[in-house]
N, C-alpha and C positions, 0 to 999 in steps of 0.2 A: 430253531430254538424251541424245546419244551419247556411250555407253560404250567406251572401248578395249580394253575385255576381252571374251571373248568369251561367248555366252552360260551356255555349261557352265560356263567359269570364275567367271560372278557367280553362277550358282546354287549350288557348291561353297564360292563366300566366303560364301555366306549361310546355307549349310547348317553351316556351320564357326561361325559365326557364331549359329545356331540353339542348336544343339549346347553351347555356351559358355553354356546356363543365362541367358544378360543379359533375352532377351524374356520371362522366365515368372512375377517381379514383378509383380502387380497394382498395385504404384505406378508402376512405371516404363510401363506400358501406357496408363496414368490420363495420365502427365508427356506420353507421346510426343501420344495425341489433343487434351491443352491445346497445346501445338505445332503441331499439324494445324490448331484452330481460328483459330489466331493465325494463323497465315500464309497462311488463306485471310479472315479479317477483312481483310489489308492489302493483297488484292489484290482489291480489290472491287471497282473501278471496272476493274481488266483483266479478270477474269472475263467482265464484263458486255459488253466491246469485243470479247471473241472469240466470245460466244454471238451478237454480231452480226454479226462477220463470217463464222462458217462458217453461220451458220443464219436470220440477218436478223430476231433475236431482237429484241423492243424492250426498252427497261430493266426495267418491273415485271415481263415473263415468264423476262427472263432471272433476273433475282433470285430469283424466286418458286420458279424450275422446277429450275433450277441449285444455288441457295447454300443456300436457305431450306432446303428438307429437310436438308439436307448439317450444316447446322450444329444445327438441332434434333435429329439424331441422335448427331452428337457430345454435344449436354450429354444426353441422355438416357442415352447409355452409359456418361456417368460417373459418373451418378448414381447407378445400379444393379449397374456391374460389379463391387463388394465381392462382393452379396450373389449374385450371377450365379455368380463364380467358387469359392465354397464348394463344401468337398466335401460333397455330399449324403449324410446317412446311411439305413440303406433295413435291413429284417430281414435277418438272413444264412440265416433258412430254418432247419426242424427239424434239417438234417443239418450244419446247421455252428455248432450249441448247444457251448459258448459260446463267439461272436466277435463283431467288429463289422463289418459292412461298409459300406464306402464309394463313391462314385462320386465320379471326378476328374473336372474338366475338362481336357482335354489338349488342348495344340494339335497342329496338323497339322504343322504343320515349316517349310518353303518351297513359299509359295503364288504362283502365276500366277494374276492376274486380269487377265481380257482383257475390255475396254470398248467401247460402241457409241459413232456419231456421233449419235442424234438425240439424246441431252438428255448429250453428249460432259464434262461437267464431273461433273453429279451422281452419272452410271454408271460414274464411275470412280471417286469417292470413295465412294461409301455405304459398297460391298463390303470397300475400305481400312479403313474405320471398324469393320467388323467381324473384319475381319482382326489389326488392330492389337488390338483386345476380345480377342482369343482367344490373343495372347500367339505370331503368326507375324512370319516374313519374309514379304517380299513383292514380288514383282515386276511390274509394272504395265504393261499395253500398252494405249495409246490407242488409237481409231480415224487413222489416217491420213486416210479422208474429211472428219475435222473437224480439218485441219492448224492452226488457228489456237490452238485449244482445247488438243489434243494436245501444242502447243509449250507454253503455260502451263502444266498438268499438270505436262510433264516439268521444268518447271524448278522449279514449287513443291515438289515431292515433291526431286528436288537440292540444292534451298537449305536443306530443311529435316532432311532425315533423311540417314545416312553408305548410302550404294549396299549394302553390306555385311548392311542392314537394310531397305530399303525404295529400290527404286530404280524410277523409271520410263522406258521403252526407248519410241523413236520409232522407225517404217520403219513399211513396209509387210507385203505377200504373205510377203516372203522373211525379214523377220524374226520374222512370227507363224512359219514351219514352224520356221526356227532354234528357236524360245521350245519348239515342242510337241516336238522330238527329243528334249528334255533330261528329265530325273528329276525332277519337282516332285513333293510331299508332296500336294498337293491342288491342284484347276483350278479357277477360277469365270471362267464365261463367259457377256458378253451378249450378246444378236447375232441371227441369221436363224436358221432350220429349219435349211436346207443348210448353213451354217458350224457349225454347233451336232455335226451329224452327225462332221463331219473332227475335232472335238475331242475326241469322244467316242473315237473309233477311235483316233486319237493317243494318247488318256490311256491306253486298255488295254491297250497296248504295255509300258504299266510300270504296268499296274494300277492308276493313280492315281483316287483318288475324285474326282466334278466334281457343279458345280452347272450346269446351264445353264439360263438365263434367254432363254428365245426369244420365242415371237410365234404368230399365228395369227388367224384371222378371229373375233372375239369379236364375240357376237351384243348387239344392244341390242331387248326387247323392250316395244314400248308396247300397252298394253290398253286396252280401251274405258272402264274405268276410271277411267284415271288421270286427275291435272290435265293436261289438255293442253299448257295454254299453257307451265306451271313445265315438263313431260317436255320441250318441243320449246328451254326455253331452258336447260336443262341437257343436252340430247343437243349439242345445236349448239354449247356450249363445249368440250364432251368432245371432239368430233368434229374441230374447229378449230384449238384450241393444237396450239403448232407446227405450225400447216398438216398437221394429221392422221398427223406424223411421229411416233407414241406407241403403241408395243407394244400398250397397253390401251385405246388406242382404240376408241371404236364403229366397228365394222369395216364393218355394215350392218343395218340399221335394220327390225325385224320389225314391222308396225304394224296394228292391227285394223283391219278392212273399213271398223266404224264412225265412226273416229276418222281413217283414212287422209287427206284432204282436211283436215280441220284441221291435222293435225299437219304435214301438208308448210308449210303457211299460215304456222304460227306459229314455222315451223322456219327459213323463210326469212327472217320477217321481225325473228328473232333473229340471223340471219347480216348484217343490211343494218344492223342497231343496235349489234351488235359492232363490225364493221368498213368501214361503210358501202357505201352503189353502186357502188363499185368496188374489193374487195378486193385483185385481186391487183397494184391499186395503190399499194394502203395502206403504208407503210412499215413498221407496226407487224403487218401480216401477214407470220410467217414465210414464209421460201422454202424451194423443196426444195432437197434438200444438193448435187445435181449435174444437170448435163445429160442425163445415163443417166437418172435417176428420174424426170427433168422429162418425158422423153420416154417414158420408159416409162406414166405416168399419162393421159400425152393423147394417147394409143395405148387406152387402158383407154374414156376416156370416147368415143374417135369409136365404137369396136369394140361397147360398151355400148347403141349408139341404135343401128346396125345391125342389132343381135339382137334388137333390139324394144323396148327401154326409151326410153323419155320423158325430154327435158332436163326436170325441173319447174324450175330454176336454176343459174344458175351458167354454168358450162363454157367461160367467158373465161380468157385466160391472157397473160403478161408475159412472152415467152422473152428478153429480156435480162436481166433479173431473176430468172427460175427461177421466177416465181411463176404458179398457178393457182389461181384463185378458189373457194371451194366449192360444189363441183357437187353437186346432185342428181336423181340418176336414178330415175325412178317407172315399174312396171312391170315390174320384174325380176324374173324368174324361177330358180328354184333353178339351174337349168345355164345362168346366162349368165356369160359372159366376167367380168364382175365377181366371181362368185364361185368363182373356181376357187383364188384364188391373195389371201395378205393382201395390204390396197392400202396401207398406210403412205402417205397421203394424203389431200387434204379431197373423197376423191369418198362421197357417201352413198348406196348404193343401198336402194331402198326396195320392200320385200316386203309384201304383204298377206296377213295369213291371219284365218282363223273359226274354225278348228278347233286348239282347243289341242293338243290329242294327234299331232291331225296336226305343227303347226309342232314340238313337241318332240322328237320322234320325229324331222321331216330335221334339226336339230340333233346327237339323236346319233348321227347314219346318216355325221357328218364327225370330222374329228379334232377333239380335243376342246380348247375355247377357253383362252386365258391368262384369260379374263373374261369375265365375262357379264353385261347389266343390265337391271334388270326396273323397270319403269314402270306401278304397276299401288296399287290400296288396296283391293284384294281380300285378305284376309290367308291367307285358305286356297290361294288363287290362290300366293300369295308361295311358302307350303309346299310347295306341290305341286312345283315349277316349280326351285326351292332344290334340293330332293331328289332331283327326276328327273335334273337333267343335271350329269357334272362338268365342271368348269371350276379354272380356277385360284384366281382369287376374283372379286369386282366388290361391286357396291353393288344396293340396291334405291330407285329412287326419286333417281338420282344416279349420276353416271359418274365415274370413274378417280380419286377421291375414296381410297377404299381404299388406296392406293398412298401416303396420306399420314398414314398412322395406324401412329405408331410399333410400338401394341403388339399387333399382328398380323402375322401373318407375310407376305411377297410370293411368288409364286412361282406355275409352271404346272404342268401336269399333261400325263400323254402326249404328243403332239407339241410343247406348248407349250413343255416344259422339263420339269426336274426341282430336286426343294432348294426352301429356301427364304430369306428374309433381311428385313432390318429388324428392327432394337431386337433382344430377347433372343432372336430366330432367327437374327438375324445371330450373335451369339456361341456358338451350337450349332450352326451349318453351319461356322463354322471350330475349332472343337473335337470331340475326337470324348469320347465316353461311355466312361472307365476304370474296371472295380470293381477294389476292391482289400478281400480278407475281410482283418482280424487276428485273431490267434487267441493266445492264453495259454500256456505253458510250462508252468503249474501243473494244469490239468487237461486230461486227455488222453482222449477215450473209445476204448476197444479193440475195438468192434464189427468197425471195418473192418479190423483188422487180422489176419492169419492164423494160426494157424490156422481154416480155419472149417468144422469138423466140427460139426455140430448146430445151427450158427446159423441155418441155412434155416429149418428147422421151426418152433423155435423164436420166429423172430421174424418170421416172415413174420405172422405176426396182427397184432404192432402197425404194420409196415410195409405193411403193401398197402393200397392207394388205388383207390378204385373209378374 
């Protein structure tokens, strides 16, 4: 929806609006997300038309990827956010004998959240749903690459909430810098490394606190170990959905010496059963979002066999469609052209190694992943491997699963981002932690008060702490 006011001026109505006490109601936070869920139930058949037209989504993945979390996060946070938004009671400490003390939950005030295109419905609501949990405004900016999606968004978020409270802004370039000049109370942004960056610099202009949700080359590790066949039909869905447009994607595929040759085998022939001998024909195979990426990807795969990697499959492609089939490349080495840069696409490049220590070790010799997954039924293997490298989260034995489990937190680490969210992280990344001691009228202790002629000596025995 386009706003006629200007950006500073809806921040200021919403700040105004903040300010006026209406959001901080645990019932009324409960009434507005029963709203949210309603009026994304009755738009379910659009939803599902625009996850097709920006992203050539089929029905069950747009449901699935789109709505599904979207709305189990709603009932979950209603279910919980009583006992979520209690104030916590906690010791007030020897020195503050006798009070009580408290911790509030407080919201942040007026919140910017800025959304990506690849899964453009659900990464704009989740962050909402936690927004609204935490008792903020909220201003909302879609992706413009996913203009279809973007236009729903802005109008269900219009039809259902007063601008005043929750408004969401369509444009582009020039209306994200408009969105970042302005004073928001807190940022939540999803999106690339190098946008991630410009919001961060933007935010500390006014000091504003951010969450960013980025990206990076998340490693998938298979072990000589594991079940082959289950690793290579759970890497190949992981790697797939939405045609590899997925932050938490298996980015490239680390696979033992011994196992190398099967697991290409059963990887592929997991890709030809999902989506048959011709994928990037398939209708039900997503496309890439625009002609830049489509180009940018089959640039990656020519550049890829240049440097010495092996087609093992794939590397067909649909340029009227957008679509490229999923490629895998065998052979690759740590400094090729695949690895320099996340590929947000279905190209799989595939590494061999023997040596643990060694492969863990050029893991953390890069920036550190949004996810990582290990394929392996070694359990001390798991430990080691768990322990040694950080990452943001991921699964063992399973890919970008994680991401759909309300009662853990999402979020990267180092390059990947910062913050966290889902279910009750989402409502402490938009609250901040207030204490507050109370303390009594009727008893007073005079220690700290002056004069204090002999109190050193005196009480330094029962105060000093070693």
């Amino acid at each position: 929806m386009t706003h006629t006011a200007t950006s500073e001026q809806l921040v200021e109505a919403q700040r105004a609006y903040f300010n006026s006490g209406a959001t901080r109601p645990v019932a009324f936070r409960i009434e507005q997300l029963t709203r949210l869920k309603k009026a994304i139930l009755a738009r379910e058949k659009e939803i599902i038309a625009a996850a097709k037209a920006d992203l050539g989504k089929g029905d069950f993945e747009a449901f699935t990827t789109e709505m599904v979390l979207v709305l189990y996060e709603i009932n979950y946070v209603i279910r919980k956010l009583h006992g979520w938004a209690k104030a916590r009671t906690t010791s007030p400490g020897l020195f503050n004998l006798p009070s009580k003390a408290r911790v509030h939950h407080d919201p942040h005030g007026v919140c910017l959240i800025m959304s990506p295109w690849n899964y453009p419905f659900q990464l704009s609501l989740m962050p909402v749903v936690g927004a609204i949990a935490g008792g903020n405004t909220i201003i909302l900016k879609p992706s413009a690459y996913s203009p279809a999606t973007s236009h729903l968004v802005a109008t269900l978020i219009g039809d259902t909430f007063p601008q005043e409270y929750i408004a969401a802004i369509e444009g582009g370039r020039q209306v994200n810098q408009n969105l970042l000049s302005c004073r928001f109370d807190y940022i939540f942004f999803t999106g690339s490394v190098a946008v991630g960056k410009l919001v961060m610099e933007s935010a500390a202009r006014h000091l504003t606190p951010v969450t960013l949700e980025l990206g990076g080359k998340s490693p998938c590790i298979i072990d000589k170990s594991a079940d082959i066949d289950m690793s290579a039909k759970r890497a190949a869905w992981g790697k797939c959905i939405n045609s590899g447009q997925t932050c938490v994607a298996p980015d490239y595929f680390l696979v033992h010496q011994d196992v190398h040759e099967a697991f290409i085998k059963r990887f592929l022939f997991y890709i030809e059963r999902f989506y048959g001998k011709d994928p990037h024909q398939n209708d039900e195979f997503p496309r890439i979002i625009n002609e830049h990426h489509f180009k940018r990807l089959c640039t990656h795969i020519t550049e890829a066999q240049k440097a010495g990697g092996t087609l093992a499959g794939g590397g067909r492609n649909n340029p009227e469609a957008l679509k490229i089939e999923p490629t895998v490349i065998d052979g690759v080495s740590w400094d090729s052209p695949l690895m320099q840069e996340e590929l947000f696409g279905p190209i799989a490049p595939i590494i061999t190694w023997t040596d643990e220590k060694q492969m863990v070790q050029q893991i953390l010799d890069r920036p550190r992943p949004l996810a990582l997954y290990l394929f392996s039924t070694d359990s001390k293997q798991q430990k080691r491997i768990m322990a040694a490298i950080p990452f943001g989260g991921g699964c063992i034995n399973d890919t970008i699963m994680h991401v759909a489990t309300h009662t853990v937190p999402f979020g990267g680490t180092g390059e990947s981002g910062m913050g966290g969210y889902h279910g009750k992280a989402s409502f402490l990344t938009f609250t901040r932690s207030k204490p507050v001691i109370e303390k009594p009228f009727a008893i007073d202790v005079p220690l700290r008060y002056a004069p204090f002629a002999g109190k050193y000596r005196f009480w330094r025995k029962f105060l000093f702490t070693k």
